[in-house]
RODRENVO-458938 format. One line per field, with one value per residue: residue in one letter; residue number from 1; x, y, z of N, C-alpha, C, O in turn. Coordinates in steps of 0.2 Angstrom, whole numbers, padded with zeros to 4 digits. Layout:
fido = A:...
bavex = NUM:...
n_xx = X:...
n_yy = Y:...
n_zz = Z:...
ca_xx = X:...
ca_yy = Y:...
ca_zz = Z:...
c_xx = X:...
c_yy = Y:...
c_zz = Z:...
o_xx = X:...
o_yy = Y:...
o_zz = Z:...
***
This chain:
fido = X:X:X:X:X:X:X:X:X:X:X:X:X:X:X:X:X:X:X:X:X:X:X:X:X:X:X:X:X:X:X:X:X:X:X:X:X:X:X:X:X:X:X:X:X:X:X:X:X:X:X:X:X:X:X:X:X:X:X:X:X:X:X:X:X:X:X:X:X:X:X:X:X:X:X:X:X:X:X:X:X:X:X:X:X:X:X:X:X:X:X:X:X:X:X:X:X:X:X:X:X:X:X:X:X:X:X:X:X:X:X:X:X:X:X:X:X:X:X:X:X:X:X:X:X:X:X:X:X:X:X:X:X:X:X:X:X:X:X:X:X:X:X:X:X:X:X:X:X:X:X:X:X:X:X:X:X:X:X:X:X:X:X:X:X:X:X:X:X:X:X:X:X:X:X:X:X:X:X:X:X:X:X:X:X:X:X:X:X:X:X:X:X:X:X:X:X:X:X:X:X:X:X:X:X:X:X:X:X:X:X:X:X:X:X:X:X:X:X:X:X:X:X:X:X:X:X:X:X:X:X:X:X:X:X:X:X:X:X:X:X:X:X:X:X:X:X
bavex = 1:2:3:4:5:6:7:8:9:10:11:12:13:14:15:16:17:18:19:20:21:22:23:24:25:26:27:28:29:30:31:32:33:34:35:36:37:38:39:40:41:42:43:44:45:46:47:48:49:50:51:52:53:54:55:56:57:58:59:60:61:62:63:64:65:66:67:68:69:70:71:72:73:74:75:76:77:78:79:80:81:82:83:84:85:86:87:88:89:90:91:92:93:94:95:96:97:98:99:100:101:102:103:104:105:106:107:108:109:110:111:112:113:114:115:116:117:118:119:120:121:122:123:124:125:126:127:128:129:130:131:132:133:134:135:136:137:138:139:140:141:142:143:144:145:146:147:148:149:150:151:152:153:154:155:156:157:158:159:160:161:162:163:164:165:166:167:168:169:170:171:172:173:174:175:176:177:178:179:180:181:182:183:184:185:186:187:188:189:190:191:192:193:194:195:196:197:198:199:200:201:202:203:204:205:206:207:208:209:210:211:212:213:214:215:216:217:218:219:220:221:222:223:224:225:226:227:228:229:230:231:232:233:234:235:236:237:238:239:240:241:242:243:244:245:246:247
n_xx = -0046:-0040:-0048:-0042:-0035:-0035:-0024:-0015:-0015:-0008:0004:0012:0012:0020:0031:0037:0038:0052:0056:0048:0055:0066:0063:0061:0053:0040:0023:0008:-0007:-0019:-0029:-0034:-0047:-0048:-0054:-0065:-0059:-0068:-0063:-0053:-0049:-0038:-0019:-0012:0000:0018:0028:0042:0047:0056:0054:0052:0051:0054:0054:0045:0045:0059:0057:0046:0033:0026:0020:0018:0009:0007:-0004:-0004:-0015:-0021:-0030:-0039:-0054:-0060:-0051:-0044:-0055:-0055:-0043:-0044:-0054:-0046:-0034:-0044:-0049:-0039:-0038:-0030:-0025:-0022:-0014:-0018:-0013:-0021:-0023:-0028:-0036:-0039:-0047:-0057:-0063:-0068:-0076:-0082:-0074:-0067:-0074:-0077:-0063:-0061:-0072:-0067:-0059:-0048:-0031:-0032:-0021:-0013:-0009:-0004:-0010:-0011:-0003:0011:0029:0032:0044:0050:0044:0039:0037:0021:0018:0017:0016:0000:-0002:-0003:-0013:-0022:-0027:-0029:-0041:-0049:-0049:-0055:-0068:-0073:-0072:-0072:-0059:-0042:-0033:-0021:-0008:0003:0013:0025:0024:0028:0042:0052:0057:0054:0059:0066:0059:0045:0043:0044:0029:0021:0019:0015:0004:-0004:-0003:0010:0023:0031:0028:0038:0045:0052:0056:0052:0038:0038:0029:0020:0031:0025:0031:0028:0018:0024:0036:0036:0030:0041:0051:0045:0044:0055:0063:0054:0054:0053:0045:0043:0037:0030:0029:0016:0004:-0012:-0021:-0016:-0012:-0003:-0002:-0015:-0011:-0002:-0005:-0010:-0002:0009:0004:0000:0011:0016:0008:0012:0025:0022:0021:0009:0001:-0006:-0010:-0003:-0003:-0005:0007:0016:0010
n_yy = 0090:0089:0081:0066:0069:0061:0065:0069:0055:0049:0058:0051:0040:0042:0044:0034:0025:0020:0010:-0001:-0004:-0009:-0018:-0036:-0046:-0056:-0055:-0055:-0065:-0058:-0051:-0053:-0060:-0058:-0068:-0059:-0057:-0060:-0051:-0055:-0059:-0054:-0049:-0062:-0074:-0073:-0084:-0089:-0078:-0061:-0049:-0036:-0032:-0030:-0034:-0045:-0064:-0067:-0076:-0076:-0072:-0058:-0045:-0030:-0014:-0003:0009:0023:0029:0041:0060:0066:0060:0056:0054:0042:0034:0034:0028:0015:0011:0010:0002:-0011:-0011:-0014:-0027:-0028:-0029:-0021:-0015:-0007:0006:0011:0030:0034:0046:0048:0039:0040:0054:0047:0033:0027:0023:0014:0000:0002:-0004:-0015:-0023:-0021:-0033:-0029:-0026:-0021:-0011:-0003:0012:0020:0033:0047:0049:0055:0057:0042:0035:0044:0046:0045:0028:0026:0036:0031:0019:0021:0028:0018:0007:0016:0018:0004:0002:0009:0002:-0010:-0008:-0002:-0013:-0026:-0030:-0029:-0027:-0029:-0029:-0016:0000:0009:0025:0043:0035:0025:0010:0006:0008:-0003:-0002:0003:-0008:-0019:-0013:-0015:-0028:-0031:-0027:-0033:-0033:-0044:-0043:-0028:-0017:-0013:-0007:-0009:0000:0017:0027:0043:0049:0058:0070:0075:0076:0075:0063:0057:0054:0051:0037:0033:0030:0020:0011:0007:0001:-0007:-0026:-0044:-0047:-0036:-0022:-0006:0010:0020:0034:0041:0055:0060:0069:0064:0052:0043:0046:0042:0026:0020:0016:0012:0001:-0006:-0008:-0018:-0028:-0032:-0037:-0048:-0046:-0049:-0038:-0039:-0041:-0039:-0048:-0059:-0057:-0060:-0074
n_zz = -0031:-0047:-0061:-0071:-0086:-0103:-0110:-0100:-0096:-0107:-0107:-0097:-0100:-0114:-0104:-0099:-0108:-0113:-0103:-0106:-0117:-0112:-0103:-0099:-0096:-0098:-0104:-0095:-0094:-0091:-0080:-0065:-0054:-0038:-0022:-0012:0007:0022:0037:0050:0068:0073:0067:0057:0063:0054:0056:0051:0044:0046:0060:0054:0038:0021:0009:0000:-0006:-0017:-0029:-0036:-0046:-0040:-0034:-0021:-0019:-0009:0000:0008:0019:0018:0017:0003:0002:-0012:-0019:-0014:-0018:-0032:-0034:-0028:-0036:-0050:-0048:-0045:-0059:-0064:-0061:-0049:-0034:-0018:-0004:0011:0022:0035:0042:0059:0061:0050:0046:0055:0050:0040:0040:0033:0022:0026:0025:0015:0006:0011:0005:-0010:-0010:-0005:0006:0023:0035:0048:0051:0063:0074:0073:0064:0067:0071:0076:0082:0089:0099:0116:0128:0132:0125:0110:0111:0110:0100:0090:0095:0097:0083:0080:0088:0081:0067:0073:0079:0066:0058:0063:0063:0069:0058:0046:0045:0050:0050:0051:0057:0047:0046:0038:0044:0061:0077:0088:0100:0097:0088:0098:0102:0092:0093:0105:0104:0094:0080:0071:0063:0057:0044:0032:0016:0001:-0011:-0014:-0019:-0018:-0022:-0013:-0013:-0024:-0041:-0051:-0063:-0074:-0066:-0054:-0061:-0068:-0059:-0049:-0058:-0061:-0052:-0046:-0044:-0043:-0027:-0024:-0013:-0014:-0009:-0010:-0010:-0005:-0011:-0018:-0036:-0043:-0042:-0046:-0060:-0062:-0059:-0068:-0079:-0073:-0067:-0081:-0085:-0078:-0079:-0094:-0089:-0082:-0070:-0055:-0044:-0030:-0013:0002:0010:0001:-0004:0005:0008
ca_xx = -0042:-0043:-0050:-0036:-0037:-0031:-0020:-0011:-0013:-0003:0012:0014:0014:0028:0039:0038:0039:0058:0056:0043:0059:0073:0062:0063:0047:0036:0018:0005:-0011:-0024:-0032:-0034:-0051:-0047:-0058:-0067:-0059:-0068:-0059:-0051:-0049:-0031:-0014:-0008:0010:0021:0035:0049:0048:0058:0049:0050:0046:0052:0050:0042:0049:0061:0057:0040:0030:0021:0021:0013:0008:0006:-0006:-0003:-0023:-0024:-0029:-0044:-0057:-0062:-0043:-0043:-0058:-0051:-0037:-0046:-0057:-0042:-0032:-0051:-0050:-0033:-0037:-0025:-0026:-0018:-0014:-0020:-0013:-0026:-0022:-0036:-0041:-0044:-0053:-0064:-0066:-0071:-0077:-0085:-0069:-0063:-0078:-0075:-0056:-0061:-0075:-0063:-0053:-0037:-0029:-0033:-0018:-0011:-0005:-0006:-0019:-0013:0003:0016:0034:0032:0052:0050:0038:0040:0033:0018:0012:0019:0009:-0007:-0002:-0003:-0019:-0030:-0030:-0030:-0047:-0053:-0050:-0057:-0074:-0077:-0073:-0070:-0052:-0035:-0031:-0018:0000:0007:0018:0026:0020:0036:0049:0052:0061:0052:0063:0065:0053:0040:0041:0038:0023:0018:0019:0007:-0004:-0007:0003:0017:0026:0031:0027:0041:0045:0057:0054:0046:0039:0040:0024:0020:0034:0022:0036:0024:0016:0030:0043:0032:0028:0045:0054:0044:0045:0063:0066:0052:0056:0049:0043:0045:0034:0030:0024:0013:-0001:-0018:-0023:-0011:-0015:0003:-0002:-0019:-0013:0004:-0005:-0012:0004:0011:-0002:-0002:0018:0019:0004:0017:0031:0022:0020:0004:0000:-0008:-0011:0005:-0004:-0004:0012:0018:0008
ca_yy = 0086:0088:0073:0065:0067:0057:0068:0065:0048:0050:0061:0047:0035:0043:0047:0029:0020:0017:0005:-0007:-0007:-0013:-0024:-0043:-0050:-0060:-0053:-0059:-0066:-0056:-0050:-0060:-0060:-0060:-0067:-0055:-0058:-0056:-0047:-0059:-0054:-0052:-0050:-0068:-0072:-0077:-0086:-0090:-0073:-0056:-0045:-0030:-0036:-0027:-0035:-0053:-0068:-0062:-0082:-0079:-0065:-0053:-0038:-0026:-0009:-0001:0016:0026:0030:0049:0064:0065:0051:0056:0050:0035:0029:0033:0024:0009:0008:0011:-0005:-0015:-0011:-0018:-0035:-0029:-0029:-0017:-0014:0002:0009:0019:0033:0034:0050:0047:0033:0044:0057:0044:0029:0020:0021:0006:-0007:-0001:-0007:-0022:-0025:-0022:-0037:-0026:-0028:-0017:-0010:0002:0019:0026:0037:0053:0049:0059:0052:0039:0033:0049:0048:0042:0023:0029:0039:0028:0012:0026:0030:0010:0006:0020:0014:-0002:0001:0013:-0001:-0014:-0006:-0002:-0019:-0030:-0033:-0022:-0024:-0034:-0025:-0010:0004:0015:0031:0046:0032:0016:0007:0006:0007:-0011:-0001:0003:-0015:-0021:-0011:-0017:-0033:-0032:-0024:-0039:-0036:-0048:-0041:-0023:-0017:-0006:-0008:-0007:0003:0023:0032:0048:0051:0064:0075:0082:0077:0073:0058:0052:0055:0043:0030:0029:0027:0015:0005:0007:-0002:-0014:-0034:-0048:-0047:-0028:-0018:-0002:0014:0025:0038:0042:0062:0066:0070:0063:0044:0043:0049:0036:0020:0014:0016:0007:-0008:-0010:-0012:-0023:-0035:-0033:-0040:-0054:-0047:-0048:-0033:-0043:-0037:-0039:-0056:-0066:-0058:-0065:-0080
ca_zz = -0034:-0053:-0065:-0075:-0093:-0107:-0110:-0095:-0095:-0113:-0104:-0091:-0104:-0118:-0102:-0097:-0113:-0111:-0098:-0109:-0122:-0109:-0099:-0105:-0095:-0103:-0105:-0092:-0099:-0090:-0074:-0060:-0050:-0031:-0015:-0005:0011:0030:0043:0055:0073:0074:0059:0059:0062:0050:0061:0045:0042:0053:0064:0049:0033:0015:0003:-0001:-0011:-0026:-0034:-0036:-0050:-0036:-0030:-0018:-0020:-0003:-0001:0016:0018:0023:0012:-0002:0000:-0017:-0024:-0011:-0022:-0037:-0035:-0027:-0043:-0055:-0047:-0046:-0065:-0069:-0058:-0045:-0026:-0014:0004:0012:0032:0035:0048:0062:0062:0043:0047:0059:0045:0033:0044:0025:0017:0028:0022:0005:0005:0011:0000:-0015:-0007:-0003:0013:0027:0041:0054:0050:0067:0075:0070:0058:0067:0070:0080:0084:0091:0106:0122:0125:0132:0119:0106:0112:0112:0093:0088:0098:0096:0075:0080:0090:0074:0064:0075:0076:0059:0054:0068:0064:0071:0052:0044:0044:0054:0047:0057:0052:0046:0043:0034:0049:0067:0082:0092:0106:0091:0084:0102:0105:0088:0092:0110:0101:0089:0076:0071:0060:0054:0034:0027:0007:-0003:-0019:-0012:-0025:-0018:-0026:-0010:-0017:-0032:-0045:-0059:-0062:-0076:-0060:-0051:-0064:-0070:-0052:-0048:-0064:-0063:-0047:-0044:-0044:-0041:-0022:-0020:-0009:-0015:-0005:-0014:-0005:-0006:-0010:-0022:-0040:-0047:-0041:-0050:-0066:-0063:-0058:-0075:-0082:-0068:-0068:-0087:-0086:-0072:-0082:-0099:-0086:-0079:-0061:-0051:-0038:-0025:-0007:0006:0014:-0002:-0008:0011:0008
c_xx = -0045:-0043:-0043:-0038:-0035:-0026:-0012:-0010:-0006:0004:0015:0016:0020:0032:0042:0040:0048:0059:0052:0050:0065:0069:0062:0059:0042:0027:0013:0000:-0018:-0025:-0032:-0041:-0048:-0052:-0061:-0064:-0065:-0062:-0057:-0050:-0041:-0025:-0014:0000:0013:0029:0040:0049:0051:0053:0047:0052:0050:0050:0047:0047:0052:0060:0052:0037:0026:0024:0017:0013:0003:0004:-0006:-0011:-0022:-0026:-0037:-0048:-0059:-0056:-0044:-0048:-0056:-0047:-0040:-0049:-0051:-0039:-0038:-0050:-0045:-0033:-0032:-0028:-0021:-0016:-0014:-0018:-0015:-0023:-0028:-0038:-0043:-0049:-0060:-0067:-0072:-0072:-0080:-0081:-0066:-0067:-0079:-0069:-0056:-0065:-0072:-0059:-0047:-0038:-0030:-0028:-0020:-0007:-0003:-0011:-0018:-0004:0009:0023:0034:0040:0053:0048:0041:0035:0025:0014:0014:0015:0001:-0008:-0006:-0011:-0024:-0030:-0031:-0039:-0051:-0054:-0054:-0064:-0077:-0077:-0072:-0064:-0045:-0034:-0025:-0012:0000:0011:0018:0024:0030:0042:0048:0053:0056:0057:0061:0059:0046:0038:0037:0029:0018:0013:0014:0001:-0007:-0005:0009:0022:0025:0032:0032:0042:0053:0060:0048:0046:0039:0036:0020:0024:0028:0027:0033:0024:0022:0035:0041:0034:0038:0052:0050:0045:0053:0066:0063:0055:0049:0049:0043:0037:0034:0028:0024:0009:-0006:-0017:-0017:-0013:-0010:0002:-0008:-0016:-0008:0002:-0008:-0006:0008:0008:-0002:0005:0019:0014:0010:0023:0030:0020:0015:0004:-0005:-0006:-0005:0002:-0004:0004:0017:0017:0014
c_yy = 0086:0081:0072:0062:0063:0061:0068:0061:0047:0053:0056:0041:0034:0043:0040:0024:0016:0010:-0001:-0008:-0011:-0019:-0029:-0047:-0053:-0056:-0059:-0061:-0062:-0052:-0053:-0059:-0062:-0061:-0062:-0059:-0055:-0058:-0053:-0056:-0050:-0052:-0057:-0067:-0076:-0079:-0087:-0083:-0065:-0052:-0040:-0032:-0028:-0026:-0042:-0057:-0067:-0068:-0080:-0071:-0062:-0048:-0034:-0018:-0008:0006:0016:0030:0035:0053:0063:0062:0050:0052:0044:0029:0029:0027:0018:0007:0008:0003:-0009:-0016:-0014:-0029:-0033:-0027:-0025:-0017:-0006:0002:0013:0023:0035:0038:0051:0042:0037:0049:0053:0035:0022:0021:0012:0000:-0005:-0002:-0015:-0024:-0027:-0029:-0036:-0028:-0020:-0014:-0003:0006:0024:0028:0043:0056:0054:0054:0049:0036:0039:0050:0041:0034:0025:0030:0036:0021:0016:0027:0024:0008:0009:0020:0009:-0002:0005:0007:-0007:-0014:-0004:-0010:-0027:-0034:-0028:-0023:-0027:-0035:-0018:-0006:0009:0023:0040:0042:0027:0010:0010:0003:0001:-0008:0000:-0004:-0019:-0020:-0013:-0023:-0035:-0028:-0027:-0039:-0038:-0045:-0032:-0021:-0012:-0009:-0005:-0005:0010:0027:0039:0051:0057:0071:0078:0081:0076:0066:0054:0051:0048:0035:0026:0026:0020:0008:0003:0002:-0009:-0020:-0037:-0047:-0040:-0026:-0011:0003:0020:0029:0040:0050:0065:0064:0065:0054:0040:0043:0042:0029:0018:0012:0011:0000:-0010:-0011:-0017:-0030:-0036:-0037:-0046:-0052:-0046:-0043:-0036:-0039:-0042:-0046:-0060:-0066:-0061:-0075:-0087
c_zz = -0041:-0057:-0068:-0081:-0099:-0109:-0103:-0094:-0102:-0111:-0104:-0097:-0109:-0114:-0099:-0103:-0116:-0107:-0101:-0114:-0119:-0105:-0101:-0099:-0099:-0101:-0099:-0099:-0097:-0084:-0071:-0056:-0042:-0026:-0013:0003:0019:0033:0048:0060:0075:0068:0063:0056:0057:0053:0056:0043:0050:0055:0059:0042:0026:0011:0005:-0004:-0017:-0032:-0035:-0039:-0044:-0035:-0026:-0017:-0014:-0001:0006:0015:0024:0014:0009:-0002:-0007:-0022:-0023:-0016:-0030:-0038:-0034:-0034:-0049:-0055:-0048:-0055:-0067:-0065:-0049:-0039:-0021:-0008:0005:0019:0031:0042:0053:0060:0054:0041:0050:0054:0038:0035:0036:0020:0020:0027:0013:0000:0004:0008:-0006:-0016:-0008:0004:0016:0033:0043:0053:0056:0069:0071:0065:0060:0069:0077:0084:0089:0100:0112:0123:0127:0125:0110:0106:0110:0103:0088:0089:0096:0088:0079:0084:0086:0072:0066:0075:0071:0055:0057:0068:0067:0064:0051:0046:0050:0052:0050:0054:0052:0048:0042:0038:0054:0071:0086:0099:0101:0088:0089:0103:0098:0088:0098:0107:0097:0082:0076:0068:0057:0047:0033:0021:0007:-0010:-0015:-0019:-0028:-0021:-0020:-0011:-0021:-0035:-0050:-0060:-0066:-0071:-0057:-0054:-0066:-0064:-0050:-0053:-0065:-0056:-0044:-0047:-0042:-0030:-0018:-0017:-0011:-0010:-0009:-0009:-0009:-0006:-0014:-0031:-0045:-0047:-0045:-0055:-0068:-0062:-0064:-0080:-0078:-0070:-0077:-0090:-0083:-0074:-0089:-0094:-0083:-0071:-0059:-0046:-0035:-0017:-0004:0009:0009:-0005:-0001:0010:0006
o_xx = -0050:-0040:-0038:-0041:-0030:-0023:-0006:-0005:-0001:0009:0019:0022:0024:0037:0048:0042:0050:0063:0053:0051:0068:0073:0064:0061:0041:0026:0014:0002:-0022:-0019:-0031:-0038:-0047:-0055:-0056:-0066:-0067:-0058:-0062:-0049:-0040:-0027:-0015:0004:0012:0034:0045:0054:0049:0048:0041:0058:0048:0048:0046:0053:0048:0061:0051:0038:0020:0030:0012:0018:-0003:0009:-0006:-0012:-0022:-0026:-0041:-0047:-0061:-0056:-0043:-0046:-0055:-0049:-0041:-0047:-0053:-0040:-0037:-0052:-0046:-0030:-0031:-0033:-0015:-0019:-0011:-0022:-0013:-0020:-0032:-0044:-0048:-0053:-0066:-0073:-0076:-0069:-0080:-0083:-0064:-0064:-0081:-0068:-0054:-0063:-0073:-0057:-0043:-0044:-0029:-0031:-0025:-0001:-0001:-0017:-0023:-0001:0013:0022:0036:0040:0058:0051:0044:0030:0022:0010:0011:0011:-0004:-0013:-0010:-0015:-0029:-0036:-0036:-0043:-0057:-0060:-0058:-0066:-0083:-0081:-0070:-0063:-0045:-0035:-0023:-0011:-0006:0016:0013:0023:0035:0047:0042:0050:0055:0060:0055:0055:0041:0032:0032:0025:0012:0007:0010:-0005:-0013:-0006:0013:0026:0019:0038:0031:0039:0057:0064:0042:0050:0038:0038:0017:0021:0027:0031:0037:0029:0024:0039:0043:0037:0040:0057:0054:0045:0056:0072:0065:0057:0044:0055:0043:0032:0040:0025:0029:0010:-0006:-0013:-0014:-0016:-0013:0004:-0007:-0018:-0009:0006:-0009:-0006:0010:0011:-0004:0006:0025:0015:0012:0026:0035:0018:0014:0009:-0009:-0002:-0003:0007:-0004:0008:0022:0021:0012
o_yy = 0083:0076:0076:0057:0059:0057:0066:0060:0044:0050:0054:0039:0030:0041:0039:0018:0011:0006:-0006:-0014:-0016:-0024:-0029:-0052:-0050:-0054:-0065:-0061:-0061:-0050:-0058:-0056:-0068:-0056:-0058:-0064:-0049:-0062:-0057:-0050:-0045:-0056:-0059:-0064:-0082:-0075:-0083:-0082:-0065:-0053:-0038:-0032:-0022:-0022:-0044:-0054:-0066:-0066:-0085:-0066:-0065:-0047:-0036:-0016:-0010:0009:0012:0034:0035:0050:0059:0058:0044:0048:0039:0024:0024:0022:0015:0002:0004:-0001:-0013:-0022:-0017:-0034:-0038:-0024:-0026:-0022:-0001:-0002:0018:0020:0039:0037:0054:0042:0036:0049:0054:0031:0015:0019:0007:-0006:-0008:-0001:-0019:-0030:-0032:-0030:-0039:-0030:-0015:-0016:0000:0004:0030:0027:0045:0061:0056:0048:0052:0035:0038:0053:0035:0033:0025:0027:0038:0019:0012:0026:0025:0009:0006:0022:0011:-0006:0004:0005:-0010:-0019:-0003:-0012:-0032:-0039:-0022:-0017:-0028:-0040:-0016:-0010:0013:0025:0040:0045:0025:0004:0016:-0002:-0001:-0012:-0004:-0006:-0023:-0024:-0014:-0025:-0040:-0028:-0025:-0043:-0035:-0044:-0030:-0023:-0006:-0014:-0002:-0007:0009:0029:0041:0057:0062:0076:0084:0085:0075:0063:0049:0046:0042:0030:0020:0022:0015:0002:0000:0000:-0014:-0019:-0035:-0046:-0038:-0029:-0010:0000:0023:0028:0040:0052:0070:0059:0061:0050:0035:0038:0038:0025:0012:0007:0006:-0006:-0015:-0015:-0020:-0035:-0042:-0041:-0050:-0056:-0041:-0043:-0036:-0034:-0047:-0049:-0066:-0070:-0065:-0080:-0093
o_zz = -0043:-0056:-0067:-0083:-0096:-0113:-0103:-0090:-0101:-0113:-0108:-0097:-0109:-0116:-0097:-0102:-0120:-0109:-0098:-0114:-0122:-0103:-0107:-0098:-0105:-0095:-0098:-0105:-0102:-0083:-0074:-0051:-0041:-0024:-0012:0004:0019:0034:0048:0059:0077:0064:0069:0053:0055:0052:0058:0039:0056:0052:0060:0042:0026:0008:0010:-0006:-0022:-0038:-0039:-0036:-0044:-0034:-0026:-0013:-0013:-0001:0010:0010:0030:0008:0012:-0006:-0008:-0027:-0027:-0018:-0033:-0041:-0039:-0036:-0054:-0059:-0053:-0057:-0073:-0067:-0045:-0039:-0022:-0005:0003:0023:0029:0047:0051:0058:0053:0036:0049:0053:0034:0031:0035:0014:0017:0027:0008:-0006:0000:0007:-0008:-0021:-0011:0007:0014:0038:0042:0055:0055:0066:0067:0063:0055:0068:0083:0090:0093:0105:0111:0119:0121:0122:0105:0101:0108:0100:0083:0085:0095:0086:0082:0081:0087:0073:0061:0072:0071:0050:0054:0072:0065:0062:0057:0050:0052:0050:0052:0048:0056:0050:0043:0037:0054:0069:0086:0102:0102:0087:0088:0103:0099:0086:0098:0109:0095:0078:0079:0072:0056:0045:0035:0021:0010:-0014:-0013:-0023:-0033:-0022:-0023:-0009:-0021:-0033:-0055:-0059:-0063:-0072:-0058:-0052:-0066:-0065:-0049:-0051:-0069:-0057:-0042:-0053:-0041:-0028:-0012:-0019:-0011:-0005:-0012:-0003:-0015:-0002:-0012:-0032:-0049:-0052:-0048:-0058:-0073:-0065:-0064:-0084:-0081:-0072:-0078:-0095:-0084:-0072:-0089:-0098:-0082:-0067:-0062:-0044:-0039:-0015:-0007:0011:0010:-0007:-0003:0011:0005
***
């Protein structure tokens, strides 16, 4: 994964600068320092809220910027310190067998105090699979996660699709998550369409209480998320992990 120079942070920046002229948000005032959370043993439920989840409250300045944690561990930190640096907090669904390659990525997510979930074990299309191997997909993360940090992890996202089938949301839902994460702003940032593609999709859609999905190990999301984060502080919005932007 090559470094990202100023020079590309510059691209990203010209091809987004349209979007600073039409926005009509008020400027934050800063950065925000967040808690360290500990792991708790299980997600907690949020009863006023549906069983799958896409955005958050559109009354209220937040946002959450949601990484599907596979790929590069070398970018995952990247990115992690990039966000850390603008104040902002994320949500990461790791995928197990990424968690088993990279078992000290998941206490330095939660270190950072971002939010920790469930990607699955092995990221294939779950809607697909028989219950069986479908419950097996859910659990065997949920017990990754458990023993690296003594929590199943926050949230759940079905892995190859946005929406989880009413059999997938059960099984989510015995397995001790309450609810299921999809979003509602993708940034397609897995295409490779260059990081202005990226930056300026999702600057063009996000709101107040959107849900983003972004990924770890791609070169186009690095280069796009300071452009991102230094417009969404210009607009007033917080990126905050998916349990305060629930909160």
């Amino acid at each position: 994964m090559g470094r990202v120079t100023a020079t590309d942070r510059r691209a990203v920046l010209l091809a987004t600068a349209g979007l600073a002229l039409t926005a009509g948000c008020a400027s934050s005032s800063g950065a925000v320092a967040h808690p360290v959370r500990s792991p708790s043993a299980a997600a907690p439920a949020l009863p006023a809220l549906p069983a799958q989840l896409t955005h958050g409250p559109r009354d209220r300045p937040r946002v959450a910027l949601t990484f599907h944690g596979a790929g590069d561990p070398a970018t995952a930190r990247t990115l992690l310190t990039e966000a850390e640096k603008y104040g902002a907090r994320v949500t990461v669904l790791a995928v197990g067998t990424w968690l088993d390659a990279h078992p000290d990525l998941a206490r330095r997510i939660l270190d950072g105090g971002h939010d920790l979930g469930n990607h699955t074990l092995r990221h294939l299309d779950i809607n697909a699979m028989s219950e069986t191997d479908a419950a097996a997909e859910i659990t065997g993360c949920a017990e990754r996660l458990k023993r690296l940090t003594g929590s199943i992890g926050t949230w759940f996202r079905p892995s190859r699709t946005p929406v989880a089938t009413p059999l997938v949301t059960r099984l989510a839902q015995e397995a001790g998550y309450p609810h299921v994460l999809s979003y509602d702003v993708d940034s397609l940032d897995f295409t490779s369409p260059g990081a202005p593609v990226v930056a300026r999709k999702v600057l063009s859609e996000i709101r107040e209480g959107s849900v983003v999905s972004l990924h770890f190990g791609y070169a186009d999301t690095i280069a796009a998320l300071p452009v991102v984060l230094e417009e969404l502080d210009r607009r007033g919005l917080a990126a905050v992990t998916t349990t305060e932007l629930f909160s």
